[in-house]
mmCIF file of the N, C-alpha and C atoms, coordinates in Angstrom:
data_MODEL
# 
_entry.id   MODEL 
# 
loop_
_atom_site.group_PDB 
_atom_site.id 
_atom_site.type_symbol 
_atom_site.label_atom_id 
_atom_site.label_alt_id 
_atom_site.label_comp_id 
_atom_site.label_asym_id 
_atom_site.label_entity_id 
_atom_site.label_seq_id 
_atom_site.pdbx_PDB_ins_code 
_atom_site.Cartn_x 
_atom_site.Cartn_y 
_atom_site.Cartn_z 
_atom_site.occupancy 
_atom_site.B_iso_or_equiv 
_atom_site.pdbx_formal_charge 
_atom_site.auth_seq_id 
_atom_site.auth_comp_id 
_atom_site.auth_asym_id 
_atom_site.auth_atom_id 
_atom_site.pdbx_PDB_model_num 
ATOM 1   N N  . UNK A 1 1  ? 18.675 9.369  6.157  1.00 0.00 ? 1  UNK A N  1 
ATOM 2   C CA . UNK A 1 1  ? 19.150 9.300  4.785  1.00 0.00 ? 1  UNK A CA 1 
ATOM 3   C C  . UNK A 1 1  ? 20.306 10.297 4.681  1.00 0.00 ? 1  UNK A C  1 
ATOM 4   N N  . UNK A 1 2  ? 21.923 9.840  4.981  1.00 0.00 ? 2  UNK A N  1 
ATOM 5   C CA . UNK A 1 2  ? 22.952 10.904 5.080  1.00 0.00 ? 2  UNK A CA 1 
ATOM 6   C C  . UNK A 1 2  ? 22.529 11.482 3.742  1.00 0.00 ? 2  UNK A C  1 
ATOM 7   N N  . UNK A 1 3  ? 22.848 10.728 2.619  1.00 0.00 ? 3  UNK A N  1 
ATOM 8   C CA . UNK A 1 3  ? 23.085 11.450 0.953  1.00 0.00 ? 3  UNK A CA 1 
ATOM 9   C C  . UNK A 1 3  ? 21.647 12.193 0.690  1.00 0.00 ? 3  UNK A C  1 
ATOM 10  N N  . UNK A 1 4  ? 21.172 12.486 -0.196 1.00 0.00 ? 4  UNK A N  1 
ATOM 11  C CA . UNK A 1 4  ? 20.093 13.184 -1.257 1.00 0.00 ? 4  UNK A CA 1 
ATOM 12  C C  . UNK A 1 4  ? 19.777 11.783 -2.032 1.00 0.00 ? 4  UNK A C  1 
ATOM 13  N N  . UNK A 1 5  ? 18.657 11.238 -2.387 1.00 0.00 ? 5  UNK A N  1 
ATOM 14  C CA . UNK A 1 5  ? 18.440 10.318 -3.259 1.00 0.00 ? 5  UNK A CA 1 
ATOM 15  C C  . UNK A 1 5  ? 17.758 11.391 -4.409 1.00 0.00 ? 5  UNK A C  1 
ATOM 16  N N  . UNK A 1 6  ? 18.114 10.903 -5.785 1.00 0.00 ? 6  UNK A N  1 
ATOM 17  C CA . UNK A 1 6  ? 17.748 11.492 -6.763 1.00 0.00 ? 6  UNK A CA 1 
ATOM 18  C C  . UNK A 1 6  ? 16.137 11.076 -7.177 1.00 0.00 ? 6  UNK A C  1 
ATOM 19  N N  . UNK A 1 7  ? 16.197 9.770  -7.101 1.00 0.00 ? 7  UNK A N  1 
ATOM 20  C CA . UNK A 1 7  ? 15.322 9.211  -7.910 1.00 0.00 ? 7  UNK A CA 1 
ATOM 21  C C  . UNK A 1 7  ? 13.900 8.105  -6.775 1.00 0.00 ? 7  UNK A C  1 
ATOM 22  N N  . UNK A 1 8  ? 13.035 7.941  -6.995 1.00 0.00 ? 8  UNK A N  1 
ATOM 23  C CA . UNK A 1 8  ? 12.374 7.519  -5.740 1.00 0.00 ? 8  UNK A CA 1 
ATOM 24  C C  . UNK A 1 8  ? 13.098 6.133  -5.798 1.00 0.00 ? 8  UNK A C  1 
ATOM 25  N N  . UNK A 1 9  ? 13.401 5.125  -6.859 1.00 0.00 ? 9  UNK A N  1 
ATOM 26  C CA . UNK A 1 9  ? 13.978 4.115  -6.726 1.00 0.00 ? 9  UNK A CA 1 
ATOM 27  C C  . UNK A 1 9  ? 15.798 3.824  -6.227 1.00 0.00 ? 9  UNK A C  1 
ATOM 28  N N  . UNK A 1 10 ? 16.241 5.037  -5.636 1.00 0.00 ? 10 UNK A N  1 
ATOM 29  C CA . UNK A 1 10 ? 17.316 5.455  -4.560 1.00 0.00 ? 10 UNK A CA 1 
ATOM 30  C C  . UNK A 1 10 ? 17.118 5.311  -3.121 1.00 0.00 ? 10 UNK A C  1 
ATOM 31  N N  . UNK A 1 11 ? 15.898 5.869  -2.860 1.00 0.00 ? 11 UNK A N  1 
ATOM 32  C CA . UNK A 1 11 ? 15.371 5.797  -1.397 1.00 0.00 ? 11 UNK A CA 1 
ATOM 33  C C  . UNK A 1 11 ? 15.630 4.491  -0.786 1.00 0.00 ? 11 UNK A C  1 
ATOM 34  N N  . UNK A 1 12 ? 15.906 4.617  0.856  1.00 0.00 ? 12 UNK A N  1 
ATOM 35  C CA . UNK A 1 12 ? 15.814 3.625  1.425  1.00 0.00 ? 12 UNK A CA 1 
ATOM 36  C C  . UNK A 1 12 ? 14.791 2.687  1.646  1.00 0.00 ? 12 UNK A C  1 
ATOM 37  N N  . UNK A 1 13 ? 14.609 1.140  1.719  1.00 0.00 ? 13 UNK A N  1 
ATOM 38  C CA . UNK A 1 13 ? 13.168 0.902  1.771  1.00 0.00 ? 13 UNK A CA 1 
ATOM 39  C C  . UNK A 1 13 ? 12.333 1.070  3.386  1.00 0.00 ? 13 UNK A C  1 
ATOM 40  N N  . UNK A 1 14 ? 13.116 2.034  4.030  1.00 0.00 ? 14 UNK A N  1 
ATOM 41  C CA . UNK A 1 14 ? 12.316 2.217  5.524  1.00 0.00 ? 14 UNK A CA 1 
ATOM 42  C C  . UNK A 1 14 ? 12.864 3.701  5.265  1.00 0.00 ? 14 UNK A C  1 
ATOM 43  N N  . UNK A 1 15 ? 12.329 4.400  5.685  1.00 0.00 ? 15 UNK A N  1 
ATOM 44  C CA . UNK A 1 15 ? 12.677 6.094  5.910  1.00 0.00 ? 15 UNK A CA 1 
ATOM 45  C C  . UNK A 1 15 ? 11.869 6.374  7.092  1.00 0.00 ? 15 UNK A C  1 
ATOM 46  N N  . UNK A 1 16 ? 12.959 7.591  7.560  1.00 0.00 ? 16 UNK A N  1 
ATOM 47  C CA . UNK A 1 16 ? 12.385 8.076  8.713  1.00 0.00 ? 16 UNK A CA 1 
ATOM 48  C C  . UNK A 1 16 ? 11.454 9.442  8.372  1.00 0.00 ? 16 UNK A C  1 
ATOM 49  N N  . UNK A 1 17 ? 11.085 10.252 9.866  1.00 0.00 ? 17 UNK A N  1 
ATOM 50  C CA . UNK A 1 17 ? 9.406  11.027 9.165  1.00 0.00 ? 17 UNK A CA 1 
ATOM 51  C C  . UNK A 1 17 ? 10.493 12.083 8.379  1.00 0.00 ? 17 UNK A C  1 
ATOM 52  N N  . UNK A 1 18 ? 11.939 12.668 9.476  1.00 0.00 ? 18 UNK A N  1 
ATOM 53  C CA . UNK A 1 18 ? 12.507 13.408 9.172  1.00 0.00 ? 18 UNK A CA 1 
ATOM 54  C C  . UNK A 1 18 ? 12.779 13.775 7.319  1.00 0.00 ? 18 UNK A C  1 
ATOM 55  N N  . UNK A 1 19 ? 13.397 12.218 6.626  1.00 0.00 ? 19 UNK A N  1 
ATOM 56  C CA . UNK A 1 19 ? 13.523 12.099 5.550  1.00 0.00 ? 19 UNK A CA 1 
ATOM 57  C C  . UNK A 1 19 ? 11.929 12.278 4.383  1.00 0.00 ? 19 UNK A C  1 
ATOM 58  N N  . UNK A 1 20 ? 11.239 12.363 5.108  1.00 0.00 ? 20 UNK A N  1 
ATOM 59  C CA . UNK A 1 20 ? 9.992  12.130 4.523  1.00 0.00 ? 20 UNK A CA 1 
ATOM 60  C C  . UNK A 1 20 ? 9.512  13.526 4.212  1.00 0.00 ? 20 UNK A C  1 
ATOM 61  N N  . UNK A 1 21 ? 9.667  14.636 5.543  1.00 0.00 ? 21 UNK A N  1 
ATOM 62  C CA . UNK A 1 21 ? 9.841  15.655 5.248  1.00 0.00 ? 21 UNK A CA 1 
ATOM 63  C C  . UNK A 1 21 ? 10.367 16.392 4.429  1.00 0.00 ? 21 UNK A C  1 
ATOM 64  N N  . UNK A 1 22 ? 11.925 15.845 4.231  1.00 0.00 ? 22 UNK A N  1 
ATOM 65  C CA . UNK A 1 22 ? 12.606 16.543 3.105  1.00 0.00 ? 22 UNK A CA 1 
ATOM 66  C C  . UNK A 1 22 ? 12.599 15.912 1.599  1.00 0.00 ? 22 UNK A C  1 
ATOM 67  N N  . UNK A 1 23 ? 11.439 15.007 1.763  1.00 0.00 ? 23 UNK A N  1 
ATOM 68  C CA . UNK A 1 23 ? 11.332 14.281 0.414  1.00 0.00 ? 23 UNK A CA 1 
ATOM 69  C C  . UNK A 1 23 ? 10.078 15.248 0.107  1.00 0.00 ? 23 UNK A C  1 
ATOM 70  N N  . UNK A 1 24 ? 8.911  15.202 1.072  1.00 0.00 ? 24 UNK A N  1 
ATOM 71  C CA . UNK A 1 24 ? 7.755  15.957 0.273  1.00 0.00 ? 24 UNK A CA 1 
ATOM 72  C C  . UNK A 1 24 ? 7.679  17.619 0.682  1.00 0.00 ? 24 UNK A C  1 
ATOM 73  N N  . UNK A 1 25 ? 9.022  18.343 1.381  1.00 0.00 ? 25 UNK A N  1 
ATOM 74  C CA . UNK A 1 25 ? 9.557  19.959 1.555  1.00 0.00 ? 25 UNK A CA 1 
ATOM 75  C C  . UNK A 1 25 ? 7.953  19.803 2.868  1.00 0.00 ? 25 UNK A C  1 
ATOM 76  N N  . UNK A 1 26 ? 7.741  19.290 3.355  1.00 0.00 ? 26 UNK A N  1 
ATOM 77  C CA . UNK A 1 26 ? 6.897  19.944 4.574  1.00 0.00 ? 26 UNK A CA 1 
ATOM 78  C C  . UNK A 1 26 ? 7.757  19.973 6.158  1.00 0.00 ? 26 UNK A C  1 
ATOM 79  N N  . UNK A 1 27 ? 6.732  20.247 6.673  1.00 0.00 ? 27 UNK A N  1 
ATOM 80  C CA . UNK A 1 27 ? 7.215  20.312 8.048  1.00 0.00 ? 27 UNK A CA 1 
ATOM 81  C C  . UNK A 1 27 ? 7.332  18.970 8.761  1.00 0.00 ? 27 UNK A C  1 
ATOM 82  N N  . UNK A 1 28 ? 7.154  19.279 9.969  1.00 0.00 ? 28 UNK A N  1 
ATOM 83  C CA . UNK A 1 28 ? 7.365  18.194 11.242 1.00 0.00 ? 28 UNK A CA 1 
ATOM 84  C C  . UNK A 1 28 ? 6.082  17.747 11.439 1.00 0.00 ? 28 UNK A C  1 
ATOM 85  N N  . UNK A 1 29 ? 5.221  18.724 12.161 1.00 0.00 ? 29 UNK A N  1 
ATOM 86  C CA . UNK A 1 29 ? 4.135  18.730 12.517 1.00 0.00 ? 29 UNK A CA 1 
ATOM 87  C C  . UNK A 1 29 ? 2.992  18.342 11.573 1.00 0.00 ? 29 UNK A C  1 
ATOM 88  N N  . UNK A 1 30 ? 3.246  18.788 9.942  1.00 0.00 ? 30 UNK A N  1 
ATOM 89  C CA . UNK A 1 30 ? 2.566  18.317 9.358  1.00 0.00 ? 30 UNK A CA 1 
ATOM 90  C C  . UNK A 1 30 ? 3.335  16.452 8.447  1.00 0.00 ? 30 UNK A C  1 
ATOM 91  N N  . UNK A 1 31 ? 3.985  16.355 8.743  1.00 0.00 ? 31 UNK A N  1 
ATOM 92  C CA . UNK A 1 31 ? 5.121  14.996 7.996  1.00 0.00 ? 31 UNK A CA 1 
ATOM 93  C C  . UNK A 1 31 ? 4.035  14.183 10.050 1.00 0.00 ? 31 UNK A C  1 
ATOM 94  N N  . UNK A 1 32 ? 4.516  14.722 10.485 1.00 0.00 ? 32 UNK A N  1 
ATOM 95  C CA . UNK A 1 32 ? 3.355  13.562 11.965 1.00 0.00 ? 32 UNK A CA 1 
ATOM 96  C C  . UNK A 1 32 ? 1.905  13.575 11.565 1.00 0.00 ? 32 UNK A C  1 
ATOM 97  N N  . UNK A 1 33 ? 1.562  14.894 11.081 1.00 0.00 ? 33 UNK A N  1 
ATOM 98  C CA . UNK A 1 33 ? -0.154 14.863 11.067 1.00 0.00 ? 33 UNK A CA 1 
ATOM 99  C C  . UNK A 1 33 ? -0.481 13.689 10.106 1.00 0.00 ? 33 UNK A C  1 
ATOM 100 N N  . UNK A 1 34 ? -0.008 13.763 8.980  1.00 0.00 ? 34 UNK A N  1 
ATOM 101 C CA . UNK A 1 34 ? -0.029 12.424 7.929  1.00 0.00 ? 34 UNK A CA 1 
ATOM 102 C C  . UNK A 1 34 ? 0.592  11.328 8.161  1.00 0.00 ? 34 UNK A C  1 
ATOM 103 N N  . UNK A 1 35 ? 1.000  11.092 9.022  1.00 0.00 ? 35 UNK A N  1 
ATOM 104 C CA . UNK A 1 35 ? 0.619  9.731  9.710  1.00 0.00 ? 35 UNK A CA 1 
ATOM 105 C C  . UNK A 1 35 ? -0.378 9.410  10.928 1.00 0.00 ? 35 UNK A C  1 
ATOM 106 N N  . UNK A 1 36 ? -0.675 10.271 11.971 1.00 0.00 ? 36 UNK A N  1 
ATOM 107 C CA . UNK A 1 36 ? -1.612 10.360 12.463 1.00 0.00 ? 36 UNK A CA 1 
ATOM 108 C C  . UNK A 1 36 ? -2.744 10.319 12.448 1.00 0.00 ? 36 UNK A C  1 
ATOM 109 N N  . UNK A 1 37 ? -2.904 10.874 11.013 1.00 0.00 ? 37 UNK A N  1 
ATOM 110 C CA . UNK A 1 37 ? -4.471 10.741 10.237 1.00 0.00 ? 37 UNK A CA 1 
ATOM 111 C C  . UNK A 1 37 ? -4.531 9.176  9.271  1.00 0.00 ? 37 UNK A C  1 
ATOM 112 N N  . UNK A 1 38 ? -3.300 8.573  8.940  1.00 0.00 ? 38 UNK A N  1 
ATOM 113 C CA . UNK A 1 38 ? -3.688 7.872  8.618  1.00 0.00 ? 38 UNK A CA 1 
ATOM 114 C C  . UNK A 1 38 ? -3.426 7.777  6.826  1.00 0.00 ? 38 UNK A C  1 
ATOM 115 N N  . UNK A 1 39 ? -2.997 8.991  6.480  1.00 0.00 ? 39 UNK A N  1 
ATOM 116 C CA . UNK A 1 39 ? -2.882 9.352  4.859  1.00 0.00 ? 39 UNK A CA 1 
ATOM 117 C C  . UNK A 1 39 ? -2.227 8.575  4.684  1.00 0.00 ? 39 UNK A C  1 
ATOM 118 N N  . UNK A 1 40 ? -0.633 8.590  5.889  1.00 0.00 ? 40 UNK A N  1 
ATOM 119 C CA . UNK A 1 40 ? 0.622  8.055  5.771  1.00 0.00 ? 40 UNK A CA 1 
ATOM 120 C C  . UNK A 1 40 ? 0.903  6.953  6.346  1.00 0.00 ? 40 UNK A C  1 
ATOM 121 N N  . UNK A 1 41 ? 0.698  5.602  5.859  1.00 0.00 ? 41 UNK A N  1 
ATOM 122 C CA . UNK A 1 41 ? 0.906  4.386  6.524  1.00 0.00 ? 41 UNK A CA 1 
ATOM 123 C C  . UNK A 1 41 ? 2.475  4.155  7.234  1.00 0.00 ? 41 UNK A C  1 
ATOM 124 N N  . UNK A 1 42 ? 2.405  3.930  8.414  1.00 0.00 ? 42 UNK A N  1 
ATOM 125 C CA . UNK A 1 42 ? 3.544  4.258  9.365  1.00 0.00 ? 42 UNK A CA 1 
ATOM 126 C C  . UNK A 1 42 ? 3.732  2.374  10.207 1.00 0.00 ? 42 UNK A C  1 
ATOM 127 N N  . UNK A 1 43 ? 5.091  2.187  10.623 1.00 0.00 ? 43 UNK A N  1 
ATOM 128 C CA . UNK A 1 43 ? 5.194  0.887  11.368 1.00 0.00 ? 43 UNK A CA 1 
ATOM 129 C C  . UNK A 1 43 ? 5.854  1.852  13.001 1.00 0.00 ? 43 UNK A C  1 
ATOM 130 N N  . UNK A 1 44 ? 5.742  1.385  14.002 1.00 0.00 ? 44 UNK A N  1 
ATOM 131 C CA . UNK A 1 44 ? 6.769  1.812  14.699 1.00 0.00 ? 44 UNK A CA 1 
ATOM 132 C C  . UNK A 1 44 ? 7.478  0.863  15.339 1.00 0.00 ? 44 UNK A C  1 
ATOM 133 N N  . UNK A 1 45 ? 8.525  1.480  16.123 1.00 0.00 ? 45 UNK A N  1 
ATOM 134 C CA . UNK A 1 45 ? 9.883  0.442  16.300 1.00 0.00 ? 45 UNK A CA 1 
ATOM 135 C C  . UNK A 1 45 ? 10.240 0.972  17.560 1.00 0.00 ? 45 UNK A C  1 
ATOM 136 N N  . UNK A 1 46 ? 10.190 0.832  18.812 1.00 0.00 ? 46 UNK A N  1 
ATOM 137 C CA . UNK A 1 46 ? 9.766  1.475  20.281 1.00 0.00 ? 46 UNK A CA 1 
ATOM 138 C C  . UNK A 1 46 ? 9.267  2.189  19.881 1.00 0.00 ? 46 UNK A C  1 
ATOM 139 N N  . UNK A 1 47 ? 9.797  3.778  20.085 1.00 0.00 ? 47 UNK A N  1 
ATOM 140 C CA . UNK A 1 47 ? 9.382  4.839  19.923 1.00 0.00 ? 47 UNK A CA 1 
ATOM 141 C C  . UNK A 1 47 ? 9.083  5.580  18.935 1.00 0.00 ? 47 UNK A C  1 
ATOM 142 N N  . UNK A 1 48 ? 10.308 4.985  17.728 1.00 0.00 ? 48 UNK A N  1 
ATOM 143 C CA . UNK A 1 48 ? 10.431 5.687  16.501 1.00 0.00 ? 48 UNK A CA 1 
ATOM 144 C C  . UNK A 1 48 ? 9.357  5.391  15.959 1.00 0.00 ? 48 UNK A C  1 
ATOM 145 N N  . UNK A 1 49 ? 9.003  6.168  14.694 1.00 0.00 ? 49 UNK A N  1 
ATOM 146 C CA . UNK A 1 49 ? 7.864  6.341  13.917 1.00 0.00 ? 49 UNK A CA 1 
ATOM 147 C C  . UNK A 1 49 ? 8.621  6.162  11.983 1.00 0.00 ? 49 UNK A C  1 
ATOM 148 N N  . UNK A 1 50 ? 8.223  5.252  11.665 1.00 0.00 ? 50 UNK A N  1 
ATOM 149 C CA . UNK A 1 50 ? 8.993  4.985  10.089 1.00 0.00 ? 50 UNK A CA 1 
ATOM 150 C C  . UNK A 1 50 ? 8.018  4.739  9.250  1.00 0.00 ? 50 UNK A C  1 
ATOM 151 N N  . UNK A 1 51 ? 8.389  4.893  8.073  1.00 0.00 ? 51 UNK A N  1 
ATOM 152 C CA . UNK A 1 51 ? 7.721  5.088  6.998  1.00 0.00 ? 51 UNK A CA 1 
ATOM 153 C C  . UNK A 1 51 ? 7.886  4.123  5.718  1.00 0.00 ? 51 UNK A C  1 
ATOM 154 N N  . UNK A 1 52 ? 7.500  3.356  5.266  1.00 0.00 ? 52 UNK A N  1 
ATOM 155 C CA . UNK A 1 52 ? 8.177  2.586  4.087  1.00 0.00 ? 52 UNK A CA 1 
ATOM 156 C C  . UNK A 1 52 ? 7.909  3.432  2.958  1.00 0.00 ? 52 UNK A C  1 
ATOM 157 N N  . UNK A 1 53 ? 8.878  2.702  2.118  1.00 0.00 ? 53 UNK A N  1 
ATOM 158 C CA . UNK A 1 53 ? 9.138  3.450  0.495  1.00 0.00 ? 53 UNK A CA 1 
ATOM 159 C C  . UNK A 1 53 ? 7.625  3.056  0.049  1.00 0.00 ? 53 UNK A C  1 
ATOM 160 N N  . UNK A 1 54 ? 7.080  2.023  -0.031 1.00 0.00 ? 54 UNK A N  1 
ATOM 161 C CA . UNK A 1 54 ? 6.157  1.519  -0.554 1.00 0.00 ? 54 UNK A CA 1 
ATOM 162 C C  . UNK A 1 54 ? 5.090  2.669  -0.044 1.00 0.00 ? 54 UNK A C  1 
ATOM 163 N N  . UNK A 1 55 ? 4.843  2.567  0.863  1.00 0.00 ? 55 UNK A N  1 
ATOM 164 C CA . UNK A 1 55 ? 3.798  3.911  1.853  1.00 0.00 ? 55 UNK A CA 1 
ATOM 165 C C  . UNK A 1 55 ? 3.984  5.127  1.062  1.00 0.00 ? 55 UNK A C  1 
ATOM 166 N N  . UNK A 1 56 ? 4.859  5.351  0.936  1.00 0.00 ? 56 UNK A N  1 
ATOM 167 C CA . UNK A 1 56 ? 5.390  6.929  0.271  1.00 0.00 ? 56 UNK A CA 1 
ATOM 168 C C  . UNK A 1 56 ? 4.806  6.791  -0.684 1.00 0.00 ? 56 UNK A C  1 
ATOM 169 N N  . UNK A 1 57 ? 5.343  6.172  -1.666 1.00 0.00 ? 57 UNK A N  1 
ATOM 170 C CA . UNK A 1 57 ? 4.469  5.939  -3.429 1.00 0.00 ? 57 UNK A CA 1 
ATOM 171 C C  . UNK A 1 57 ? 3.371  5.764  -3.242 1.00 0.00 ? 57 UNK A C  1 
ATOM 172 N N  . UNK A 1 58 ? 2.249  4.956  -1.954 1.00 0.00 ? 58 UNK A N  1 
ATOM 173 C CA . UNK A 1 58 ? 0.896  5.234  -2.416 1.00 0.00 ? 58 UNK A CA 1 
ATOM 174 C C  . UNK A 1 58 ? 0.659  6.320  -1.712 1.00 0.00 ? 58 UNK A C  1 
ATOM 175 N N  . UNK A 1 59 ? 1.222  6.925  -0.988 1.00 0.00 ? 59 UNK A N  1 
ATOM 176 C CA . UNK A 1 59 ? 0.528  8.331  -0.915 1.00 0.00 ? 59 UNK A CA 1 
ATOM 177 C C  . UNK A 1 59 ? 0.630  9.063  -1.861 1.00 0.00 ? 59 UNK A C  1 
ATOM 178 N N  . UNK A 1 60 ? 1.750  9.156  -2.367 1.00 0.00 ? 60 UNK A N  1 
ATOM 179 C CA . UNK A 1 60 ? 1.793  10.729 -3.922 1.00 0.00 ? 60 UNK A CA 1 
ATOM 180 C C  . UNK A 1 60 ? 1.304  9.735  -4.746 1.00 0.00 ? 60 UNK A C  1 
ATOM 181 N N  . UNK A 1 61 ? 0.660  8.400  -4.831 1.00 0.00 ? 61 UNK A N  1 
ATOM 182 C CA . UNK A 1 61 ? -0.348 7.822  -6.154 1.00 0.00 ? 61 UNK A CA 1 
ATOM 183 C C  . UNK A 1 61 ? -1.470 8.884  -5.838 1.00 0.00 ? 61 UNK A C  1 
ATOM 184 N N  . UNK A 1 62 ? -1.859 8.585  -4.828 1.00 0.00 ? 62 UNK A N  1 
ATOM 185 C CA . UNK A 1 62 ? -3.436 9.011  -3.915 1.00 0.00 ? 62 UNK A CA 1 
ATOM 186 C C  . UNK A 1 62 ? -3.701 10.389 -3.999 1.00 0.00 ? 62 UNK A C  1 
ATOM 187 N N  . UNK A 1 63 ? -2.733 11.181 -4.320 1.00 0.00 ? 63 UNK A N  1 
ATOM 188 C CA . UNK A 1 63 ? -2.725 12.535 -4.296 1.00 0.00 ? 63 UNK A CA 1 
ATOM 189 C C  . UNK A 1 63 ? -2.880 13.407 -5.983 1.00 0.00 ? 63 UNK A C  1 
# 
């Protein structure tokens, strides 16, 4: 995500963990643990690890 999105309906509809991080101010290790566990519904794409917009909103619903 080069820019800052203001608003959650700005966001891209795939984000990476990186962006995900700087959407909810955590780390690395913990932006992987929540998908690892499962909080954070994740697709992957070879290697990469992504996140949908949709995923995002039900996690901070859930929270």
């Amino acid at each position: 995500m080069k820019s800052k999105a203001k608003t959650m309906d700005e966001l891209p509809l795939i984000l990476t963990v990186e962006d995900v991080q700087d959407i909810l101010r955590i780390g690395r290790n913990t932006a992987y643990d929540l998908v690892r566990s499962g909080q954070l519904s994740s697709i992957r794409i070879g290697r990469q690890v992504r996140i949908t917009k949709e995923a995002l909103v039900r996690y901070l619903s859930a929270q």
